[in-house]
PLY file of the C-alpha trace (Angstrom):
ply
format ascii 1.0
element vertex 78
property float x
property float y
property float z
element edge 77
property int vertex1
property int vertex2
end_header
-8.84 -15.11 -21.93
-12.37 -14.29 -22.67
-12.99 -12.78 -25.67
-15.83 -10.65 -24.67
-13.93 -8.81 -21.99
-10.45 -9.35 -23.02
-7.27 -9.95 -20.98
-7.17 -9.65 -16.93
-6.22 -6.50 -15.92
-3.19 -6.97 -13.56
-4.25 -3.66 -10.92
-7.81 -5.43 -10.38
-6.85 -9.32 -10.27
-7.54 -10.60 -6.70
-4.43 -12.95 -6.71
-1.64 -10.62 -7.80
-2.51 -7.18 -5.35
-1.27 -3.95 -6.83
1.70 -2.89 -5.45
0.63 0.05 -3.01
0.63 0.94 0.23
-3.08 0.21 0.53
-2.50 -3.05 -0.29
1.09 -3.43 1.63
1.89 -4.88 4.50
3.49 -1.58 6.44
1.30 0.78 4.73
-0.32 2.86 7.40
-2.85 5.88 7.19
-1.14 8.83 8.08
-4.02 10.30 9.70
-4.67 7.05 12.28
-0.87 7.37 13.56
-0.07 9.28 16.90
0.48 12.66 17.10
2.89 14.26 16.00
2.79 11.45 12.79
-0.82 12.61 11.74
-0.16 15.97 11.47
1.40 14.96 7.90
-1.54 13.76 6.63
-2.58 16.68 4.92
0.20 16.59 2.36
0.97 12.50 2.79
-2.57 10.51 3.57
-0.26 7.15 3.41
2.94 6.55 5.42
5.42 3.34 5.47
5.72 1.69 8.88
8.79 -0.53 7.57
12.04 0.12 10.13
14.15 0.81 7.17
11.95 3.88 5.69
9.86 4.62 8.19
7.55 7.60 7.19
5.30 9.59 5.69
5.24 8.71 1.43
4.23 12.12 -0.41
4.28 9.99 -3.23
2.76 6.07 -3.54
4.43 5.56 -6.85
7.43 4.37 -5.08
5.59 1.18 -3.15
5.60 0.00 -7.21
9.45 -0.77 -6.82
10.25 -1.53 -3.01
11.84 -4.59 -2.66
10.40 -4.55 1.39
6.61 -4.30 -0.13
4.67 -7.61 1.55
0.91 -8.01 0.75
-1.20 -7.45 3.84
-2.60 -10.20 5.60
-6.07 -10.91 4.80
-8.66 -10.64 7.76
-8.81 -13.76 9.98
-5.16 -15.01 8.89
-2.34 -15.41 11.91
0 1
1 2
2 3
3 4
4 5
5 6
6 7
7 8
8 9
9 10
10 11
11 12
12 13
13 14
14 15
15 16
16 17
17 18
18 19
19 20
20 21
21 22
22 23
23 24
24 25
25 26
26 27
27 28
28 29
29 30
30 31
31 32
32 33
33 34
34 35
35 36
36 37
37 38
38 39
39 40
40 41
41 42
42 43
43 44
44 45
45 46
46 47
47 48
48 49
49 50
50 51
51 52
52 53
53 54
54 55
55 56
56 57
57 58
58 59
59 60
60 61
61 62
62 63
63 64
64 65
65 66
66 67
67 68
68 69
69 70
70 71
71 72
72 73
73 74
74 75
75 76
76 77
């Protein structure tokens, strides 16, 4: 810990991602799916693309407990 700036702050470390759907493996923009998907990006910009709950997420706070969350694969990786 550096005293100057004080503990890590868990949301912005690089090696522990925040559990979200931006950062998730099956976390999908709701307005880049195909129609008739996209149309509920108005009142859910994110949406889950795991088989189990497939769908648009009005709300991201659930991602925080999902036991399916996966980080997404970084650029480049197979």
């Amino acid at each position: 810990m550096d005293a100057l700036t004080g503990a890590a702050d868990t949301l912005s470390n690089p090696s522990r991602p925040r559990r979200a759907p931006q950062s998730c493996r099956w976390g999908q923009t709701t307005l880049f799916l195909a129609y008739p998907a996209w149309l509920y990006a108005w009142d859910a910009p994110w949406s889950c693309g795991h088989q189990a709950h497939a769908g648009p997420l009005e709300l991201t706070d659930i991602c925080a407990t999902c036991p399916d969350w996966r980080p997404r694969p970084v650029s480049g990786d197979s």
